[in-house]
C-alpha positions in Angstrom: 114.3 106.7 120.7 112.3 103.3 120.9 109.3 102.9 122.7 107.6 99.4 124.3 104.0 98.4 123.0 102.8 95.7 125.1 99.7 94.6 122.9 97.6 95.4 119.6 95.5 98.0 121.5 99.0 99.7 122.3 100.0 99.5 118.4 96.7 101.3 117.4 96.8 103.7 120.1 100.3 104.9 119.1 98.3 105.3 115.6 96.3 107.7 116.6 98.6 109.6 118.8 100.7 110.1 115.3 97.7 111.7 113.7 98.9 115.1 115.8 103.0 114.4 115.5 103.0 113.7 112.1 102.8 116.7 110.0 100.1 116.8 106.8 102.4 116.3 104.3 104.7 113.5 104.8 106.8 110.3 103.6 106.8 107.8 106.2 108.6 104.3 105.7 106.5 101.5 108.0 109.4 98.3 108.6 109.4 95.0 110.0 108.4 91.7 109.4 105.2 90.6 108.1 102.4 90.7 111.5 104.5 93.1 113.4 101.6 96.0 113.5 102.4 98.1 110.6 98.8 98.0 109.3 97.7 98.3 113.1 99.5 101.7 113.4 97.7 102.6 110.5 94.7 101.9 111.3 94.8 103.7 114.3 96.0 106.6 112.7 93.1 106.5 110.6 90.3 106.2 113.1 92.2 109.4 115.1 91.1 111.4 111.7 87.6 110.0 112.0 87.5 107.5 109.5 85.3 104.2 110.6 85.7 102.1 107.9 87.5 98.9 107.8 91.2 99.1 107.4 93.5 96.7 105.3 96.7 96.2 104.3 97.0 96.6 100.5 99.2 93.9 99.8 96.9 93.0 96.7 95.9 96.7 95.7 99.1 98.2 96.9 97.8 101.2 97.9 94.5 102.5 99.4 93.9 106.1 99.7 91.8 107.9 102.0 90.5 111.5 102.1 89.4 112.8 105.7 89.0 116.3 106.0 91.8 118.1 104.6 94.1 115.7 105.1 94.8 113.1 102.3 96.2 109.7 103.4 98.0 106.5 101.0 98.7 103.4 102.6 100.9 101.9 100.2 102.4 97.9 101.2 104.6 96.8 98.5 105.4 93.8 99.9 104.1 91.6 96.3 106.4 94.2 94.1 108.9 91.8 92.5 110.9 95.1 91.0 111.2 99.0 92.0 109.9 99.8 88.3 106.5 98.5 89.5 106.2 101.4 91.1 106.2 103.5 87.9 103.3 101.5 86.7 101.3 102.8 89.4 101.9 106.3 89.5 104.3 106.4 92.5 106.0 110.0 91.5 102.0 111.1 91.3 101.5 110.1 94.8 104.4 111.4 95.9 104.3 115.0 94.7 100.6 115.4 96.4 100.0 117.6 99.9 99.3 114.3 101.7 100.6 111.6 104.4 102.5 108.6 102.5 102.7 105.2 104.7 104.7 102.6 102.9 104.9 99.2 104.2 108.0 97.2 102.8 110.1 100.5 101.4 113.0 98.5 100.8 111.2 96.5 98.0 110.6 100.4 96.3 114.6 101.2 96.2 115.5 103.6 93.6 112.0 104.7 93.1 111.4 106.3 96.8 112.8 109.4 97.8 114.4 109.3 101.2 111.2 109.4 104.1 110.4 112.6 106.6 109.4 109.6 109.3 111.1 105.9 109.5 109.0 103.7 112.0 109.9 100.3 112.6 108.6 97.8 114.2 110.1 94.7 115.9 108.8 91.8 118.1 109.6 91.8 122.0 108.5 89.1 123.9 104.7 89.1 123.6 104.8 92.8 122.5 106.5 95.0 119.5 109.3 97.5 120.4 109.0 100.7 117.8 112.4 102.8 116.8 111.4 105.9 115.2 113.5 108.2 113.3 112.2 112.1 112.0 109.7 112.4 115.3 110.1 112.9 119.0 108.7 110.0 120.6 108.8 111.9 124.4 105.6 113.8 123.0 103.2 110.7 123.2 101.5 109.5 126.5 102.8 105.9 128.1 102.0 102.8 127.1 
């Protein structure tokens, strides 16, 4: 199923829709190319659990973690990994194994070293919006855009 998100706003609002679809433990795979919204969706997912901070992709840190409430959240963008066994180095397997919601930007970059996701979202550009394909969640649960 694919959805239409006309603007930004749209993007972050699907965000924090996701806070209640996806479950508390989870893999999810964010796709597209680089300004498509991945950190957007993110971010919105974020604020829905109350955080109020700024939000950033990690493409320097690679991964910025976030406690809110019970619910423990890694944004991960691997984007400036140059080879899978990076991830080691990090602790990947660590993050992994935790009760927790994964978002990794750039999965493909992490081949070999990722297990298969619960959730693939992927975002592409459509005229002067972003079209989402979603696989491992039922899209027809979230309100219009």
């Amino acid at each position: 199923m694919t959805i239409f998100l006309p603007d930004t706003q749209a993007t972050e609002q699907l965000g924090v829709q996701l806070w209640t679809l996806i479950p508390a433990r989870a893999l999810v795979f964010l796709c597209g190319n680089l300004g498509v919204g991945k950190t957007t969706l993110v971010r919105g997912y974020l604020r829905a659990g109350g955080f109020l901070g700024t939000v950033k992709s990690p493409t320097y840190t690679l991964v910025e973690e976030y406690a809110l409430g019970e619910r423990k959240i890694c944004h991960f963008d691997l984007y400036r990994i140059n080879d899978p066994e990076e991830l080691e180095w990090i602790g990947i397997r660590d993050y992994l194994s935790q009760e927790g919601v994964c978002f990794v930007e750039w999965p493909d970059k992490g081949k070999g070293y990722l297990v298969e996701p619960d959730i693939t979202l992927e975002l592409s550009l459509e005229g002067m919006g972003r079209r989402l394909s979603c696989r491992g969640l039922d899209l027809a649960k979230l309100t219009k855009f």
